[in-house]
C-alpha positions in Angstrom: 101.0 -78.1 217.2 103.6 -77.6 219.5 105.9 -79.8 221.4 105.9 -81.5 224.9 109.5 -81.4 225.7 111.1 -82.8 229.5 115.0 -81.4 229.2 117.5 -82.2 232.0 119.8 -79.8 232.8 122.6 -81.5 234.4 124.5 -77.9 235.7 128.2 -78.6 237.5 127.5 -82.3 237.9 129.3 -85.7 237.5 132.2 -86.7 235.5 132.5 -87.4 231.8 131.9 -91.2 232.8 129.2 -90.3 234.9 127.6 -88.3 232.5 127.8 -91.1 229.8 126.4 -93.5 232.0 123.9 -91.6 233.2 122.9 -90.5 229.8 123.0 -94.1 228.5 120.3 -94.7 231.2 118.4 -92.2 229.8 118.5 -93.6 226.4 117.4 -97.0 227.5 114.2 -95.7 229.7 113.2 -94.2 226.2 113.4 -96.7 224.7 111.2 -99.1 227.3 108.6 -96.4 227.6 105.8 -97.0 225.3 104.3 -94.4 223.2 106.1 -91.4 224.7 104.1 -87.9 224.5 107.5 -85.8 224.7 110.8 -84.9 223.4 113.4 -85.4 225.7 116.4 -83.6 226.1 119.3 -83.7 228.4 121.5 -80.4 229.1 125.1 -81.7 230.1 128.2 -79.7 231.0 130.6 -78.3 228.0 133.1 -81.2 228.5 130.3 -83.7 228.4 128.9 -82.3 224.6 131.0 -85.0 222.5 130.8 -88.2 224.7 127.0 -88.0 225.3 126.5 -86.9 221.8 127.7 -90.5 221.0 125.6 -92.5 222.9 122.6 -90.2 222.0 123.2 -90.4 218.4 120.7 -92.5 216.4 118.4 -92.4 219.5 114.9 -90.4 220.9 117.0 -87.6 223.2 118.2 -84.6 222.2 121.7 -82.4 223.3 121.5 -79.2 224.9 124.6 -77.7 226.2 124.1 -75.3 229.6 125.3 -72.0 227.9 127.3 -70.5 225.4 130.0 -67.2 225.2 128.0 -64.1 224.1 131.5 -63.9 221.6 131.6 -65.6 218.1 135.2 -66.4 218.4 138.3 -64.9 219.5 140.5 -64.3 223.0 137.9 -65.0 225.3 140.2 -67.5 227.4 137.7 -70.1 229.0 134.7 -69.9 226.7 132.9 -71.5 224.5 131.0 -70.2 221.8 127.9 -71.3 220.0 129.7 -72.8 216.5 131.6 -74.7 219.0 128.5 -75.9 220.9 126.9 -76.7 217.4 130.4 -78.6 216.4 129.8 -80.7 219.3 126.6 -82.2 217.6 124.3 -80.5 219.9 120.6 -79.5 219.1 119.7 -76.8 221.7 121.3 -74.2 224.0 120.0 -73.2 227.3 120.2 -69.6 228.0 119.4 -67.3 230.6 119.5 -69.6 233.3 118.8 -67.8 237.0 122.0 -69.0 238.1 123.6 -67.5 235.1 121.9 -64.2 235.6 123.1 -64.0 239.3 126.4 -65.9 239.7 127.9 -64.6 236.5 125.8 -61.1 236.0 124.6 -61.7 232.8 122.3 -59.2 231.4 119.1 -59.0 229.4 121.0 -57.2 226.2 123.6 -59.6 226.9 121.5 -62.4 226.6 119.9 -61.1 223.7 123.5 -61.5 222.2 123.4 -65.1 222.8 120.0 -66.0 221.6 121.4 -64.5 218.1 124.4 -65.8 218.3 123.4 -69.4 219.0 120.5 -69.3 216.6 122.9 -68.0 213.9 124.7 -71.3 214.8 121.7 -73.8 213.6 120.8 -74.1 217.6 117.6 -74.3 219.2 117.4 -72.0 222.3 115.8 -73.0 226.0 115.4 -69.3 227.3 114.7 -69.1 231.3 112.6 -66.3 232.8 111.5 -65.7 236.3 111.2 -63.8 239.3 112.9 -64.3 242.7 111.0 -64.1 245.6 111.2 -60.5 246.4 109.9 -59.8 243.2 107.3 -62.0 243.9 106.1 -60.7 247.1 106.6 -56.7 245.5 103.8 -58.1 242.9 106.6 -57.5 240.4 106.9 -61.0 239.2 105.2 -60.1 235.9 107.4 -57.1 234.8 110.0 -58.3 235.5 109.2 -61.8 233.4 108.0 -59.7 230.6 111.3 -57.2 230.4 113.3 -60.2 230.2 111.2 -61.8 227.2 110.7 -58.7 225.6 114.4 -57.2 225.8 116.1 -60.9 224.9 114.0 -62.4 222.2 111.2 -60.2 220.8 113.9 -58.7 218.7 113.6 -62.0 216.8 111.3 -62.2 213.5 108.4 -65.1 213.2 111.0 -67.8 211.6 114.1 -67.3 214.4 111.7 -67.3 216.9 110.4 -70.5 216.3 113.4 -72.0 217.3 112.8 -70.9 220.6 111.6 -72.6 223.8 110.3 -70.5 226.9 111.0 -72.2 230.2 109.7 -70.1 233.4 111.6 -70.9 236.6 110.1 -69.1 239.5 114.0 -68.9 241.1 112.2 -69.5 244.7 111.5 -72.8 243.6 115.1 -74.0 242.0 117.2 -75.9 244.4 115.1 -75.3 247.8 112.3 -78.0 247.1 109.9 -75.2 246.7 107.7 -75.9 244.2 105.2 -73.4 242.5 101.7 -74.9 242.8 100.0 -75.9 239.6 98.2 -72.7 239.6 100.4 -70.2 240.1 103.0 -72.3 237.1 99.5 -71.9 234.7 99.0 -68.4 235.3 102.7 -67.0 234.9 102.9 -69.9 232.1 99.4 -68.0 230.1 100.7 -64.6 231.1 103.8 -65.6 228.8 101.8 -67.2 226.0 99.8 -63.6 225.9 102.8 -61.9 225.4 103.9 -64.0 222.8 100.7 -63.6 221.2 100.4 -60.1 221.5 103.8 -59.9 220.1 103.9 -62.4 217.2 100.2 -63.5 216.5 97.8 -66.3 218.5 99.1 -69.4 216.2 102.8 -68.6 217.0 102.1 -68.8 221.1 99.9 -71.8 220.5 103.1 -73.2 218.9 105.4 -71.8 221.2 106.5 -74.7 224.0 106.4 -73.5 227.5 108.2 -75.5 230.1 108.3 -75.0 233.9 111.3 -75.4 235.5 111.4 -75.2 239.8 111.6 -78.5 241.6 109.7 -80.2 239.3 110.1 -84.4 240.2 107.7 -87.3 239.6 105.4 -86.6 242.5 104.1 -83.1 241.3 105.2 -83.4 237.1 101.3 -85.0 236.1 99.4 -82.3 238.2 101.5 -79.7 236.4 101.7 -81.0 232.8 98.1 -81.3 232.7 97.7 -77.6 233.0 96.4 -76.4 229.6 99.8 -74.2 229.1 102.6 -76.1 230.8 104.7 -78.2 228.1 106.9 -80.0 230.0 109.7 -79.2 232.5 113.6 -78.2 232.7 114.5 -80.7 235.1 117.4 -79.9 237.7 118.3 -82.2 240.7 115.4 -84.9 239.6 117.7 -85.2 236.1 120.9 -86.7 237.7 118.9 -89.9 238.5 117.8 -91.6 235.4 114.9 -93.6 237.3 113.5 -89.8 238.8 114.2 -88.8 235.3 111.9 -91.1 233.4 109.4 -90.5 235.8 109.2 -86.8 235.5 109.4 -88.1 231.0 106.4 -90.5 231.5 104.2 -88.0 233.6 102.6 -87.2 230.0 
């Protein structure tokens, strides 16, 4: 069966002793919350990997960094690669974020560089998809969600892409307090699972996770996680408060 995951993802925000603290809050409300129906798993910035490993280590949460270079090693001045995000002790790698795809240009072949690369380092991949809202409005939403799945991971064979976890951010929704309605997350969120299994078989998309990432906080996480394919969320501003956080976790 597959997992109910809630994953922070912490983007360009606090400190290194911010970010232990916070994550040491994070490790406690697991720890209260009785009979948890979800992995958790917070996504912290690349100088954050180490010190949060330590305070996760031995507990419930996993460690996701935010990205990784789409190089292996070399003179790539500023980046990290995905043996050094592995090094670090983390589990997973979030690729493919919106704001990656915009600020920094990166590409769907590009992409598809990282997914190998980080899987060839022992991680676990979080892969964003979705549409902005011109895309949405054009009725393109589904093309374009579908080129970005099919050119970045359907490459993989059966075993690799186990390691992967789909989360769909409508990019309207990220930041702006927009929030997809239930509805509209379950259909983009079976339109996905189809293509999985369409691509790989039915079992392998009823084992694939599926997480909805766009303004997703405690007031709206039980209406959407009790949609037959939404797995949980990737958490953005809601993640940076520990007490919003385990809100958003318990929602299961």
């Amino acid at each position: 069966m597959r997992k109910n995951i809630v994953a922070g993802n912490w983007k360009m925000n606090t400190t290194v002793p911010e970010g232990v603290q916070l994550a040491k809050e994070v490790v406690e409300g697991v720890a209260a919350a009785a009979d948890l129906k979800c992995d958790v798993v917070v996504g912290v910035p690349f100088t954050h990997l180490t010190a949060v490993k330590a305070v996760l280590d031995g507990g419930k949460v996993w460690l996701a960094a935010e990205n990784c270079a789409d190089h292996d090693k070399g003179a790539y001045t500023g980046e990290v690669s995905a043996p050094m995000v592995a090094s670090t002790g983390a589990d997973y790698v979030i690729l493919g974020h919106s704001e990656r795809r915009g600020y920094y240009a990166e590409t769907i072949e590009m992409l598809k560089t990282k997914v190998d690369l980080a899987l060839a380092a022992g991680l676990k991949v979080i892969f964003c998809c979705g549409e902005s809202l011109d895309e949405r409005k054009a009725g393109t939403h589904f093309q374009v969600i579908k080129d970005e799945l099919v050119g970045s991971l359907f490459h993989l064979e059966e075993q690799a892409f186990a390691n992967i976890v789909i989360a769909y951010e409508p990019i309207w929704a990220i930041g702006t307090g927009e929030t997809a309605t239930a509805e509209q997350a379950e259909e983009i969120h079976a339109f996905i699972r189809q293509l999985v299994a369409e691509k790989y078989g039915a079992q392998v998309a009823d084992d694939t996770t599926i997480l909805y990432g766009g303004s997703c906080k405690p007031s709206n996480a039980q209406e959407l996680f009790a949609k037959p394919d939404i797995d949980g969320g990737l958490i953005g501003g809601a993640s940076l408060k520990a007490a919003d956080f385990m809100g958003i976790v318990t929602a299961f």
